[in-house]
N, C-alpha and C positions, 0 to 999 in steps of 0.2 A: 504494500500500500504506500503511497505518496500522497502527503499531504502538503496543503502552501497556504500558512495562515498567513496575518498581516498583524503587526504592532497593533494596540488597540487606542495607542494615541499619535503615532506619525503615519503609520499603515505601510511601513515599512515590511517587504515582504521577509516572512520567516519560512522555510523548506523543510520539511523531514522524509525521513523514509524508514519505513519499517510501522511493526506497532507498539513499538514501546513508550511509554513515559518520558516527557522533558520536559524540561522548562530552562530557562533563560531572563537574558535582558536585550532590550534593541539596543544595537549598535548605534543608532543615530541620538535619540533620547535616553536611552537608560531607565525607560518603561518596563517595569519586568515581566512576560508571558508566561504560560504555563499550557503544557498540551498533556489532556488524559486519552489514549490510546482508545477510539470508541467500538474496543471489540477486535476480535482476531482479524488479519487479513481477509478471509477466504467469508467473511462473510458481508451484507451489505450493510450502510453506514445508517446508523437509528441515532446516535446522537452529536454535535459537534465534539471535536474533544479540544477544539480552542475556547467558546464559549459555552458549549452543554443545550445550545438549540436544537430544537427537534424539527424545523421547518427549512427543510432544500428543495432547490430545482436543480434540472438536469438542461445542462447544453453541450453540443458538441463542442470540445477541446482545439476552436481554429481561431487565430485573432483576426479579429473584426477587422483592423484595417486593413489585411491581405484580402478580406472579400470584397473591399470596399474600390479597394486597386484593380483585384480583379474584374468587377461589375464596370467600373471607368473603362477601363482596357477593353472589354466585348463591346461598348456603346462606342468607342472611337473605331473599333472597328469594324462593327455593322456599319456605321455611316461611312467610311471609308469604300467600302465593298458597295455600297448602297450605290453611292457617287461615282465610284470608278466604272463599274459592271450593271448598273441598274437596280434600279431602288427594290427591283421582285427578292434580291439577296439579302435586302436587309433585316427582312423577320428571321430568314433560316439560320443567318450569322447567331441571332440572339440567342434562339434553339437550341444551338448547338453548344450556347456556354448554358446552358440549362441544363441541360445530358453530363455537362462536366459539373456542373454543381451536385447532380443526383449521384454522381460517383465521387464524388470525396463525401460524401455523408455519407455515404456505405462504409467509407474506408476508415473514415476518422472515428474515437471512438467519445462516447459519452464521458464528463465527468460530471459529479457531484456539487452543490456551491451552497454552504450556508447563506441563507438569506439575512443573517441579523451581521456576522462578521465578514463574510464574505470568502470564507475559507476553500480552499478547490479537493477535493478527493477525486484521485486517480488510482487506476489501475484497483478497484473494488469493483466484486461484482454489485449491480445497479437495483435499488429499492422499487419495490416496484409503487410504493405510494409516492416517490419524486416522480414529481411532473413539471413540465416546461414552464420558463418562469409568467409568475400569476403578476400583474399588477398590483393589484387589489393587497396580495397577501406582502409584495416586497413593500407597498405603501406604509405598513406598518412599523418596517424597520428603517423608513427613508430619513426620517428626523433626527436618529442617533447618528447614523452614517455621514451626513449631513453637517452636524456636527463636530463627530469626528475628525473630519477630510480638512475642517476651515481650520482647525487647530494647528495644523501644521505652517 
């Protein structure tokens, strides 16, 4: 199991691996953390072990700007194809980075995210009451977080 919690007052990211017990202090503030082990690897994640939440969603493990670069890059160049070859090309270009999105969500895999700390859980098998992130329920934890982030 891999875990990657974040300082609870600069949000400086902290990394573990395994499931055992740690604790520390941030390197940047000198805020002291504490991670309790939420359960053997091999099974899925029921409670945070940076702050003890019981509320996660699950998203694929891809950074947002690489999709964001990507989706730029297919729109320059549908229009490109559009312009060069005729505009009949410009839908199938888009198509075509749609087929390449359905295939890296195949490939990529799920991770876990507290929704109060914002903690990531990898490589655990996946809960099946985590579901894709809710609004409504992240709304809850938006004020702490919020908070938190202006601190720095």
């Amino acid at each position: 199991m891999r875990a990657r919690g974040h300082c609870p007052r600069c949000m400086r990211a902290v990394d573990l691996e395994g499931s055992a017990p740690a604790a520390g202090e941030c390197a940047r503030c000198g805020e002291p953390w504490a991670y309790r082990a939420p359960g053997n690897a091999a099974s899925p994640v029921e409670r945070c072990g940076f702050c003890g939440n019981r509320a996660f969603f699950v998203q694929r493990d891809f950074d947002q700007r690489i999709g964001c670069v990507i989706m730029a890059l297919s729109i320059a160049a549908a229009l490109f194809v559009g312009a060069r070859f005729g505009w009949i090309w410009f839908t199938p270009v888009l198509l075509a980075t749609v087929l390449i999105d359905w295939a890296l969500a195949l490939v990529i895999q799920p991770v876990s995210i507290c929704y109060r700390c914002d903690a990531e859980y990898r490589e655990v098998p996946l809960n099946p009451r985590h579901r894709p992130y809710d609004p409504h329920v992240g709304e809850r934890y938006a004020e702490t977080k919020t908070v938190r982030r202006m601190v720095e």
